[in-house]
C-alpha positions as CSV (number, residue, x, y, z in Angstrom):
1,X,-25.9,-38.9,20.9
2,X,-23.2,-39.8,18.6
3,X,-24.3,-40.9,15.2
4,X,-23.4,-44.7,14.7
5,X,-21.7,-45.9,11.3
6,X,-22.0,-49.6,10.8
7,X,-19.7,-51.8,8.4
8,X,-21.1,-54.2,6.7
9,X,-19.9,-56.4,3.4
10,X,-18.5,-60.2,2.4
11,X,-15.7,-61.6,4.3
12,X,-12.5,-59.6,3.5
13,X,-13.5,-56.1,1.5
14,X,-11.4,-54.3,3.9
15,X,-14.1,-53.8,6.7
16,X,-11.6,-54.1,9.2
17,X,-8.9,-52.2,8.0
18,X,-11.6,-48.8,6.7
19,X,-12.7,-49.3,10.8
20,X,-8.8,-48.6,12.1
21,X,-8.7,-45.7,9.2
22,X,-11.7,-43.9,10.8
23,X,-10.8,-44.6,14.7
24,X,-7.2,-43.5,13.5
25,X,-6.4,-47.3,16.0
26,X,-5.0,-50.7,15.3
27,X,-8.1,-52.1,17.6
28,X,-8.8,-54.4,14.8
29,X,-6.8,-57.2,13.7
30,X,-5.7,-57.2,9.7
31,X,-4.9,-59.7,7.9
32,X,-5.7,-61.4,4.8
33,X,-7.2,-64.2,5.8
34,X,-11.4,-64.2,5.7
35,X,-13.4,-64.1,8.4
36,X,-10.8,-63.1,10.8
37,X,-13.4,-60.6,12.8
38,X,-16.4,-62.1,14.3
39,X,-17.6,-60.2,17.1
40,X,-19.0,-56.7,16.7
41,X,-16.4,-54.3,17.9
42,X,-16.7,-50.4,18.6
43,X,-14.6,-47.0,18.3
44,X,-14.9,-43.7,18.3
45,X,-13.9,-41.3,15.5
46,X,-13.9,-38.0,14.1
47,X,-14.4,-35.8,11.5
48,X,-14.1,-31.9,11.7
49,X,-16.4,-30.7,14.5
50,X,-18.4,-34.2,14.1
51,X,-17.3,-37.2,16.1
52,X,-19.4,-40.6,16.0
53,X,-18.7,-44.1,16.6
54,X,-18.2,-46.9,14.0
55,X,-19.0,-50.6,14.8
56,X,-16.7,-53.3,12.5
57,X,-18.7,-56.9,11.8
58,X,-17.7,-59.9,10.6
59,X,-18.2,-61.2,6.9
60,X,-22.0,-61.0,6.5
61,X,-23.3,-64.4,5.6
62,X,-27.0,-64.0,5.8
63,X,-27.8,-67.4,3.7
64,X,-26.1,-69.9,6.6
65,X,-28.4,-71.3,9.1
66,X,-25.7,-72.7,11.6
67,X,-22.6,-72.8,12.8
68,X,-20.1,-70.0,13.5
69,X,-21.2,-68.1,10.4
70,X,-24.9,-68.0,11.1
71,X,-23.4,-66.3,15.0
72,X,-21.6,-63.8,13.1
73,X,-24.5,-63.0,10.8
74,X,-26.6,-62.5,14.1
75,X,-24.6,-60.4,15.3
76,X,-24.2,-58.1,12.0
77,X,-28.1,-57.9,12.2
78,X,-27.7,-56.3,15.6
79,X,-25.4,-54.1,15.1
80,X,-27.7,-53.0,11.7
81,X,-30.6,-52.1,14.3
82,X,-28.5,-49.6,15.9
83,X,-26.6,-47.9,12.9
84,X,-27.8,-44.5,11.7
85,X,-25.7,-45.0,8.5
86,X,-25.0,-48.6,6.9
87,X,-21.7,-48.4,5.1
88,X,-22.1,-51.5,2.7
89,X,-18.5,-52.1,1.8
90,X,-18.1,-53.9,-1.8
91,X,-14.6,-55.1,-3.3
92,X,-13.9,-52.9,-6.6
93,X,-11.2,-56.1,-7.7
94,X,-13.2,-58.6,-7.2
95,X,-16.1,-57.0,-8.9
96,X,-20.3,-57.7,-8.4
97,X,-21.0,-61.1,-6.9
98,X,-24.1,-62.9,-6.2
99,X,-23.2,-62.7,-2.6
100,X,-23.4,-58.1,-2.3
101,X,-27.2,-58.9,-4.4
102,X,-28.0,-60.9,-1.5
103,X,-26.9,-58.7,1.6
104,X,-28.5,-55.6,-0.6
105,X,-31.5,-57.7,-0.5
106,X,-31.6,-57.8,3.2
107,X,-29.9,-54.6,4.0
108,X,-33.0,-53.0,1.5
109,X,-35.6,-55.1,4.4
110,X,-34.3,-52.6,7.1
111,X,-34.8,-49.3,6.2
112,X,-31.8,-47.8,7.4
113,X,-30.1,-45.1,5.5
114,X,-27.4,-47.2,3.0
115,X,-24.2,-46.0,1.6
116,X,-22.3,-48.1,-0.7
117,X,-18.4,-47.5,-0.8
118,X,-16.1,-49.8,-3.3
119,X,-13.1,-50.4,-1.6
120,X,-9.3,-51.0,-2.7
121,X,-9.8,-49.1,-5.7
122,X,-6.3,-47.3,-5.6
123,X,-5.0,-46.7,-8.9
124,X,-8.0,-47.3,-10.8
125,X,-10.6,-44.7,-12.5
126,X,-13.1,-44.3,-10.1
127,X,-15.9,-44.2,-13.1
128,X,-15.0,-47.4,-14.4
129,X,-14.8,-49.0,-10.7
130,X,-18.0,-48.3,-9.8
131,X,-20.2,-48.9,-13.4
132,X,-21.0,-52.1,-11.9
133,X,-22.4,-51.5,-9.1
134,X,-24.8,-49.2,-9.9
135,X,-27.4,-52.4,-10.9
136,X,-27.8,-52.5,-6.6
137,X,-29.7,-49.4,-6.9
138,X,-27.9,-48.0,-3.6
139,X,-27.4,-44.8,-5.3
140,X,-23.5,-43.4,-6.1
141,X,-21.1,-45.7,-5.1
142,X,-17.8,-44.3,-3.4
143,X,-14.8,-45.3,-4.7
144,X,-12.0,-45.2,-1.6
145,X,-8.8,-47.2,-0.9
146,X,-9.3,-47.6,2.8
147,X,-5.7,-49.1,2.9
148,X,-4.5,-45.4,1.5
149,X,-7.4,-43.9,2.8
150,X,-8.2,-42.4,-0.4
151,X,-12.1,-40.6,-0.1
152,X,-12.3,-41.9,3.1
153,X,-13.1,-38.2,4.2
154,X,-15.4,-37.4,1.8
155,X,-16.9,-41.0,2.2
156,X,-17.6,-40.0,5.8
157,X,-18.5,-36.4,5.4
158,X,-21.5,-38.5,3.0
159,X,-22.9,-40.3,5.9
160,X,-22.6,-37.7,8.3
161,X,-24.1,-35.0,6.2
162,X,-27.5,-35.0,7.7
163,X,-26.2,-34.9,11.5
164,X,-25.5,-31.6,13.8
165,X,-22.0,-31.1,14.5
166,X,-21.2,-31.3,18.5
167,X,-19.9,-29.8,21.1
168,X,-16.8,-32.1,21.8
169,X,-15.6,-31.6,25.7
170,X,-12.5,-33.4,26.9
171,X,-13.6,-35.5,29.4
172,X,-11.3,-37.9,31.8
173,X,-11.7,-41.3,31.5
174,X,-12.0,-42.5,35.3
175,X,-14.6,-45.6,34.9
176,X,-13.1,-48.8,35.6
177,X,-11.7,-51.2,32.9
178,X,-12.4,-54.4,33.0
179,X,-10.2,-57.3,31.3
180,X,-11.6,-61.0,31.1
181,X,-8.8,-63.1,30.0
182,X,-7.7,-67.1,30.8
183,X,-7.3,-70.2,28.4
184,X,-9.7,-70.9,25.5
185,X,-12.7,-72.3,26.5
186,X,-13.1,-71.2,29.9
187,X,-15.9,-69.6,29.6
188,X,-14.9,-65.5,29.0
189,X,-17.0,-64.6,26.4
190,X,-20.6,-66.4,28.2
191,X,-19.2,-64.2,31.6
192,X,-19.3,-61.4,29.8
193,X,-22.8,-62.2,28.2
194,X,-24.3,-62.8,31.4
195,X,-23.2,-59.6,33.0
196,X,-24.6,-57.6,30.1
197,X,-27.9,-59.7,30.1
198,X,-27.9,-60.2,26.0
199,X,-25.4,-62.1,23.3
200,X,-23.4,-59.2,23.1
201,X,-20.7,-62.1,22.0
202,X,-20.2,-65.1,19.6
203,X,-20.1,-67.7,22.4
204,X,-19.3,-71.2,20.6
205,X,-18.4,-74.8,21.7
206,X,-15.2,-74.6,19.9
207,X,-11.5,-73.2,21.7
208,X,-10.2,-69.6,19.9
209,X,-13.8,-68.6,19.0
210,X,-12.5,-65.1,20.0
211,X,-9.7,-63.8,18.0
212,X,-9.5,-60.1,19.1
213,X,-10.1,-57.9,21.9
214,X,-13.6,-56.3,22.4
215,X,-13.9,-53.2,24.0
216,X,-17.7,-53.0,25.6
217,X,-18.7,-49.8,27.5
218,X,-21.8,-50.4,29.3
219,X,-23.4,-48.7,32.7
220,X,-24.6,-50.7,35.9
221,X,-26.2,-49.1,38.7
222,X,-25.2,-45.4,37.1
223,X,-21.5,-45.8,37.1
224,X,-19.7,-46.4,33.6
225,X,-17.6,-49.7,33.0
226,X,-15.7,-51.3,29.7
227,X,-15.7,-54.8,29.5
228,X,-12.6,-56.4,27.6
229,X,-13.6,-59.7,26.2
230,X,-10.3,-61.3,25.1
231,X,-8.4,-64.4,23.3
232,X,-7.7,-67.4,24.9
233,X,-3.9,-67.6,25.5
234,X,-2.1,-71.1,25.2
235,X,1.2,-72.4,25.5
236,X,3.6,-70.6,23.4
237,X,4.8,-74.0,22.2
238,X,1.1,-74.4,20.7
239,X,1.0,-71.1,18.9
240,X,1.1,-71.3,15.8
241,X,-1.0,-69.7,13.3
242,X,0.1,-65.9,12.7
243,X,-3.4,-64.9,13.6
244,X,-3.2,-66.4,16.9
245,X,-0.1,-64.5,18.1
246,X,-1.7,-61.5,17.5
247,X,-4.7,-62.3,19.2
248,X,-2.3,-63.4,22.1
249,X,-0.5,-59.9,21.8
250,X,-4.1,-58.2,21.8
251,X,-5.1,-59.6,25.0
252,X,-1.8,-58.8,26.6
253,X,-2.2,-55.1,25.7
254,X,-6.0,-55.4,26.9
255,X,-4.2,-56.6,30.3
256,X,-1.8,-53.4,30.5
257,X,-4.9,-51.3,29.5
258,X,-7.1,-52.4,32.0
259,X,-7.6,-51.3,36.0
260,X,-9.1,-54.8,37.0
261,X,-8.4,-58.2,35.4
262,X,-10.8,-61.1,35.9
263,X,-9.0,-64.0,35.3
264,X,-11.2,-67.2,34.4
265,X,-10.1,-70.8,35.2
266,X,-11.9,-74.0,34.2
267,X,-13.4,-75.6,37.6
268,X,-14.0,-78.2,34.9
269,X,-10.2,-79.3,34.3
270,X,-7.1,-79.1,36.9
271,X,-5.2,-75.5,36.9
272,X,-2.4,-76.0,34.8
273,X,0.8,-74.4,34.4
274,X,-0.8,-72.1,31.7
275,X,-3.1,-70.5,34.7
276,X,-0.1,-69.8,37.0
277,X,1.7,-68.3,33.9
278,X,-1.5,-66.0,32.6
279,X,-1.5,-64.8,36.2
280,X,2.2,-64.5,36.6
281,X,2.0,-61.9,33.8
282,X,-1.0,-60.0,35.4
283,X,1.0,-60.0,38.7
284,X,4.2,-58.8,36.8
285,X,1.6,-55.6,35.2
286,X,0.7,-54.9,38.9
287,X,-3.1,-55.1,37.9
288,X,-5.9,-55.8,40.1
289,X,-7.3,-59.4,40.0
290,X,-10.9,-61.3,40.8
291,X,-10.1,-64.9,40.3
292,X,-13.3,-66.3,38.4
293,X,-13.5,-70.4,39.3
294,X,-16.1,-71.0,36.1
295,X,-18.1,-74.2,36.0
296,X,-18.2,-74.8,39.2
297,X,-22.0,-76.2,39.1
298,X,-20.9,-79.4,37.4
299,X,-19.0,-80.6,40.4
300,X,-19.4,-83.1,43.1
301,X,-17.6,-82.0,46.1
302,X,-14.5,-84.7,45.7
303,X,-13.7,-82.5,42.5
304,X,-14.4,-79.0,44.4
305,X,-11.9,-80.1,46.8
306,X,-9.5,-80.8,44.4
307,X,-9.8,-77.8,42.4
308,X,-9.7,-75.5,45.6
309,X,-6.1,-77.6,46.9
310,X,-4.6,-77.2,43.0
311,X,-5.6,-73.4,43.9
312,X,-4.1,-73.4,46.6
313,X,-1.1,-74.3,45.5
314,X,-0.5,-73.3,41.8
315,X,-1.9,-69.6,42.5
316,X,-1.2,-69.3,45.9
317,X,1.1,-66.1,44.9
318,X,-2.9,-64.1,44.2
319,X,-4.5,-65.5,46.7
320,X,-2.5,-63.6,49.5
321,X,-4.9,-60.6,47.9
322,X,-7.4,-61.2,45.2
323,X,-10.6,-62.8,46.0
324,X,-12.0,-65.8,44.6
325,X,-15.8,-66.5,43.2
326,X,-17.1,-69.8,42.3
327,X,-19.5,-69.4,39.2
328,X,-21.3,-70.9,36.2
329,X,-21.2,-68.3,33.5
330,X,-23.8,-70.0,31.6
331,X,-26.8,-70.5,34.4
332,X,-25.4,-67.2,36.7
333,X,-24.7,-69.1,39.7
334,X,-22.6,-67.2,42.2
335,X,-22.3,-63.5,40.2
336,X,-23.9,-61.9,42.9
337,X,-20.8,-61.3,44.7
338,X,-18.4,-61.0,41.5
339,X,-19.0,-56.8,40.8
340,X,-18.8,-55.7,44.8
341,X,-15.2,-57.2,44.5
342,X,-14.4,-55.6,41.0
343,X,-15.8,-52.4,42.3
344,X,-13.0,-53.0,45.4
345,X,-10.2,-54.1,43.4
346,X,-10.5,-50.7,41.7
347,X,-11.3,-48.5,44.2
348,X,-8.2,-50.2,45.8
349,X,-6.0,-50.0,43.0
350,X,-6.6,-46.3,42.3
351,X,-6.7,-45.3,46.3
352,X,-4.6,-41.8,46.8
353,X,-3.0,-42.6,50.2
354,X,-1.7,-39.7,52.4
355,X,1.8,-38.7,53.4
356,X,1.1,-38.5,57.1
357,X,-1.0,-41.9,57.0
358,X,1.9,-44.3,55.4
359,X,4.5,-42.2,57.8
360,X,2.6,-43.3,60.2
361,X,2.0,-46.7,59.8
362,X,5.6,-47.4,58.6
363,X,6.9,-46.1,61.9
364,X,4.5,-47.9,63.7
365,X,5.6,-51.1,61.5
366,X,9.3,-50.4,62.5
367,X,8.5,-50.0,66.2
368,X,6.9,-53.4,66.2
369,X,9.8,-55.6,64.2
370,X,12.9,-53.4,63.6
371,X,14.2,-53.9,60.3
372,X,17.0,-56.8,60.6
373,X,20.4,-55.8,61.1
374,X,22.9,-56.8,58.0
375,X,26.3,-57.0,59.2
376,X,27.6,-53.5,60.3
377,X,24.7,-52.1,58.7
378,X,20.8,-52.0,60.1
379,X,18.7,-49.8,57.8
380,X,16.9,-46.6,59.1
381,X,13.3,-46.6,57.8
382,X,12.2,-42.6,58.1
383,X,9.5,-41.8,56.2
384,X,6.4,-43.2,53.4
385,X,4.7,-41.6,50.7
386,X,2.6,-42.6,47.8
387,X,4.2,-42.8,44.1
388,X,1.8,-43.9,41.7
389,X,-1.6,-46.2,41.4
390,X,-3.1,-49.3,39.7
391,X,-1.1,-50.7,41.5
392,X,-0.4,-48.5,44.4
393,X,3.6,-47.7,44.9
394,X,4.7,-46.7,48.5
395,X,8.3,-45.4,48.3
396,X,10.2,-45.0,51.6
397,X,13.0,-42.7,52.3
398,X,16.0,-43.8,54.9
399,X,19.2,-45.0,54.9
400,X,21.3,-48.1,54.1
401,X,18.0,-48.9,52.3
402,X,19.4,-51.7,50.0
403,X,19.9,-54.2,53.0
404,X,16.2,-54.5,53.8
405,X,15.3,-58.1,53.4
406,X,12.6,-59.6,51.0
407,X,11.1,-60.6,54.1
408,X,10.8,-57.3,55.7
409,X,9.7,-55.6,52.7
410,X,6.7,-58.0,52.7
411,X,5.8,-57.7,56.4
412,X,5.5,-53.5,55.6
413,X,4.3,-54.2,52.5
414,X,1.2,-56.6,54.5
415,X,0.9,-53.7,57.2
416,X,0.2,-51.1,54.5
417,X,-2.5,-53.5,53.2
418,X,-3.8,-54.2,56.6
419,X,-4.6,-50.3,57.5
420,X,-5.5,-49.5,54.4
421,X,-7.4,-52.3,53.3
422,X,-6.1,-52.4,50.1
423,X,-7.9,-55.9,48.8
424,X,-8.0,-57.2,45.3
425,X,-4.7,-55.1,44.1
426,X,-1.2,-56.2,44.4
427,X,0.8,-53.4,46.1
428,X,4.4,-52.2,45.3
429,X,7.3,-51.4,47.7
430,X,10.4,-49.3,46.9
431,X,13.4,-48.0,48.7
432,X,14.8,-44.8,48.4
433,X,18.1,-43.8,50.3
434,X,18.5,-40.1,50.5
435,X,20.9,-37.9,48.6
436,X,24.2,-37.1,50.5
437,X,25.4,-33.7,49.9
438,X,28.9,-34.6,50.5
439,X,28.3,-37.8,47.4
440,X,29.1,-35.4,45.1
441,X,31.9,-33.4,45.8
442,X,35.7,-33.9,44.3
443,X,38.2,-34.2,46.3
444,X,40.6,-31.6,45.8
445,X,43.9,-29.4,47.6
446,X,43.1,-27.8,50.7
447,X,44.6,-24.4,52.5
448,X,47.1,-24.3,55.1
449,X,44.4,-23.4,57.3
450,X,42.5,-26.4,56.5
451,X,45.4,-28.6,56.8
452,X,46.6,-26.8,60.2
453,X,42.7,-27.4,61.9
454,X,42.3,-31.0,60.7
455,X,45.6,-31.8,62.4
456,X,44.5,-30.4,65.6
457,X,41.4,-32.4,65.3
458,X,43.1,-35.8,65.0
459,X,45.7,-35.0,67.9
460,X,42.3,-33.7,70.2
461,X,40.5,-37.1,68.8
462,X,43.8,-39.5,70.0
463,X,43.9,-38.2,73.3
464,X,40.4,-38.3,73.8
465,X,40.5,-42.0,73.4
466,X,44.2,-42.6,74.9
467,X,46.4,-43.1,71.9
468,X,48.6,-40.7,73.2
C-alpha cells in the first residue's frame, strides 16, 4: 500500500497549491481567496523509487460547530484517520496564530506521525522563519515555498523516510470513469454519497457547495471505478465570480475525462434550457450518458407526468439512446437499476467491433433502403470498419460519399446500434470516399503514339453509337 500524506493547516497556507506541486497536476483549484477547497480530494505522486498518495482538505476549523465549516472540518478529521504522515502546513508571513495552537492541540489527540512545514517562505532565512514555531513542540519545522517548490523534496523525502521504496509497474487504466455533473443543487454530491455508502462529500442545502472536481476511486463487486463529483454549471449569463468559471471549466474537463457521464436533473423543478445545454455538450464529447431524474419521491403523479413530457421534449436528442432512472439520492429509491446501465454505457462505449461484422450489416442495411439517389449521383456504400471508441466511430468506404443524406446516415447509424446493441453511448458515422489513382496525376504532352491510339478510339466510339 501506498503511504498516504495528508494536508492539513488554516484556510489559505498554500495547502492546495503544495498538493498540485507533489501530484505534479493542476487538480486543485488556486486562488487566493480562503476556503476555496472543501472536499477531500486525492493524487498520486512520486518521489524517487517511492510513490504515495496525498489528500488536500479544506481550511481546518476544528472550533465551529455548524455550518459549512463544521462539514469541512469533518471531513479533515477523516482524512486524518487514514494519513500515515500529517503535513501541518503553517504560513511563515503571517506568523504563529492562535488558530495553528489549536489544530496542534487536536492534531497532538491523534497520534499520527506530524510534520510541520512553514510555507511561502521564499526569500527569507529559513532560521529566522521557523524560530517561532518551534513553541508547537512538532519537532523541526520545514521551511519550503510550495509556489517555487523550494524543499518540497526534501520535505517529502522527511515523511517518507520510514517507508519501503516499491516496485512501481505501469499499469493501464481500463476501469470506467464516472462523471456526475448537472445544475447546482440537483443532488450530485448526495448520489455520489449514497453509492459509496459514507459522507465521502460536503453535501449542503446551499447551490455551488462544490467548487472543484473530486476524483474518487472506489471498487464495487471487484471491478475498479472513479467517481467524479463535479460543480454545478449555470447559465453563462449568471457566472460571475472568477472562482466559478473555473469550477465550470473543471467539470467540463471532468466530462472529456470521463467514459460515462451521469447527468442529474431536478424532478423537483421543470428541465430547463440549462439541462438541454449541459447535455448538448456531453452529446458534442460523444460520451456515454445515464440520465439521473433526482427527487422523484416528492411527486404526485400530475408532476411525474409533467416532468417525463418536458423530457420528452427538451432531451429528446438522449433519449433515442441513454437510459433514464427515477431516483431519490437522499433515501436510495430506485439505484438498484442505475450501475447495470453505467456498467452498459461503458462496455458499449469501449466495444471493439469487427471488420467483417459492420461490412456485414452495412450491406445488409443498403440492400434494405438503397442510399437515395442525388441528382446524377447515388452513392455506393462498400464497406465498414471500426475507427475509434468512447464513442464508437464506424467509417465507411465507397464512392460519391458526400451526397449521403442526414437521414440515411441515421438509419445506418440505428442499424449499427440495433445489431450491436450499442445502448447508453452515442455512436458516430463518417464517410470516406476512396483515393483515385488517377486524382493525382498532371496533365501533361503526350507521344505521337498516344495521340495516334486515342484518335482511333474516339472514331471506333462514334461509330459504335452512329455519329458517323
Amino acid at each position: 500500500m501506498k503511504p498516504i500524506l495528508v494536508l492539513i493547516g488554516r484556510p489559505n497556507v498554500g495547502k492546495s497549491t503544495l498538493f498540485n506541486r507533489l501530484t505534479c497536476s493542476r487538480d486543485a483549484i488556486v486562488a487566493n481567496i480562503p476556503g476555496l477547497t472543501r472536499d477531500r480530494h486525492y493524487g498520486h505522486g512520486k518521489l524517487g523509487d517511492k510513490s504515495y498518495l496525498v489528500v488536500d482538505t479544506g481550511g481546518f476549523e476544528p472550533v465551529v460547530k455548524e455550518g459549512m465549516l463544521h462539514e469541512m472540518a469533518m471531513q479533515t478529521l477523516q482524512a486524518v484517520d487514514e494519513a500515515d504522515v500529517v503535513l501541518f502546513i503553517v504560513d511563515a508571513r503571517q506568523g504563529l496564530t492562535s488558530h495553528d495552537k489549536i489544530i496542534t492541540k487536536q492534531l497532538r489527540k491523534t497520534g499520527k506521525k506530524i510534520i510541520l512545514a512553514v510555507n511561502k517562505a521564499e526569500g527569507m532565512a529559513a532560521a529566522v522563519i521557523t524560530a517561532e514555531f518551534h513553541e508547537l513542540g512538532l519537532g523541526i519545522p520545514c521551511a519550503v515555498s510550495a509556489a517555487h517548490g523550494d524543499n518540497v523534496g526534501d520535505l517529502i523525502d522527511l515523511a517518507l523516510v520510514s517507508f519501503p521504496e516499491q516496485e512501481i509497474g505501469i499499469a493501464e487504466d481500463k476501469h470506467p470513469r464516472i462523471a456526475v455533473i448537472g445544475r447546482p443543487n440537483v443532488g450530485k454530491s448526495t448520489l455520489i454519497n449514497t453509492l459509496l455508502g459514507e459522507d465521502r462529500v460536503i453535501t449542503f442545502d446551499q447551490p455551488g457547495t462544490t467548487r472543484d472536481s473530486i476524483s474518487i476511486d472506489f471498487e464495487r463487486n471487484k471491478r475498479p471505478y472513479t467517481l467524479i463529483d463535479t460543480a454545478g454549471v449555470r447559465r453563462r449569463g449568471r457566472v460571475s465570480e472568477t472562482i466559478e468559471k473555473f469550477s465550470v471549466i473543471k467539470t467540463l474537463q471532468a466530462v472529456e475525462n470521463a467514459n460515462v457521464v451521469v447527468l442529474v436533473v431536478d424532478g423537483g423543478s421543470e428541465i430547463s434550457d440549462q439541462d438541454a445545454h449541459i447535455a448538448g455538450f456531453v452529446l458534442e464529447a460523444g460520451r456515454a450518458v445515464v440520465l439521473v431524474v433526482n427527487k422523484w419521491d416528492g411527486l404526485d403523479s400530475y408532476q411525474r407526468e409533467t416532468i417525463k413530457r418536458e423530457i420528452s421534449r427538451k432531451l429528446s436528442f438522449l433519449l433515442s439512446f441513454a437510459g433514464v432512472h427515477y431516483i431519490s439520492a437522499l433515501k436510495g429509491n430506485g439505484m438498484k437499476g442505475l450501475f447495470p446501465s453505467i456498467d452498459s454505457a461503458y462496455a458499449a462505449a469501449m466495444a471493439k467491433l469487427a471488420t467483417p461484422m459492420l461490412t456485414r450489416v452495412l450491406l445488409e442495411a443498403v440492400e434494405k433502403q438503397p442510399p437515395p439517389r442525388s441528382g446524377m449521383y447515388r452513392p455506393k456504400l462498400r464497406y465498414a470498419h471500426q475507427g475509434g471508441s468512447n464513442p464508437p466511430l464506424i467509417i465507411i468506404h465507397g464512392s460519391a460519399l458526400k451526397y449521403v443524406s442526414k437521414t440515411y446516415q441515421r438509419y445506418l447509424e440505428n442499424s449499427f446500434r440495433k445489431t450491436f446493441k450499442l445502448e447508453g453511448t452515442p455512436l458516430r458515422v463518417e464517410f470516406k470516399t476512396g483515393h483515385n489513382p488517377y486524382a493525382d496525376k498532371k496533365p501533361g504532352p503526350i507521344s505521337e503514339a498516344e495521340a495516334t491510339s486515342l484518335h482511333r478510339k474516339r472514331r471506333s466510339n462514334r461509330k459504335k453509337y452512329g455519329q458517323y
